[in-house]
N, C-alpha and C positions, 0 to 999 in steps of 0.2 A: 179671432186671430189664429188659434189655434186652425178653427178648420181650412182659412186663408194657405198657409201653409203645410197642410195635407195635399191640397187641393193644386200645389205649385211643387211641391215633391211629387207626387204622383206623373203630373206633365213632364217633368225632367226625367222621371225615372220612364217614360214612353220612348222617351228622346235618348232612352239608353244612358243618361246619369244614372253615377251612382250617388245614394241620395245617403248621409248619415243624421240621422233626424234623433236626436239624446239630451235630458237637460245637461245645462253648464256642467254642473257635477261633473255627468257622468260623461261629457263628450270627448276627453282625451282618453281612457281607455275603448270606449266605442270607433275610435278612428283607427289607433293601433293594432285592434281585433280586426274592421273591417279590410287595414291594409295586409294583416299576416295574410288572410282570407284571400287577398285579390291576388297576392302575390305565390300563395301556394297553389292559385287554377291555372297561373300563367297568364292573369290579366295586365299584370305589368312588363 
């Protein structure tokens, strides 16, 4: 499963997604990071 999902992040991230791949845990601060991120290069 695991590599299923590298393997389909990876294609999206070709296709220019942006991919946040975090356990449960940790994926509402890893989206907030990724968003301060996208937003302080002018991706949004």
């Amino acid at each position: 499963a695991r590599g299923d999902r590298r393997a389909v992040a990876s294609r999206l991230r070709g296709h220019g997604v942006d991919v946040v791949d975090a356990p449960p845990e940790d994926l509402a601060p890893a989206l907030a990071d990724h968003y301060l991120a996208m937003k302080a290069t002018g991706r949004l």
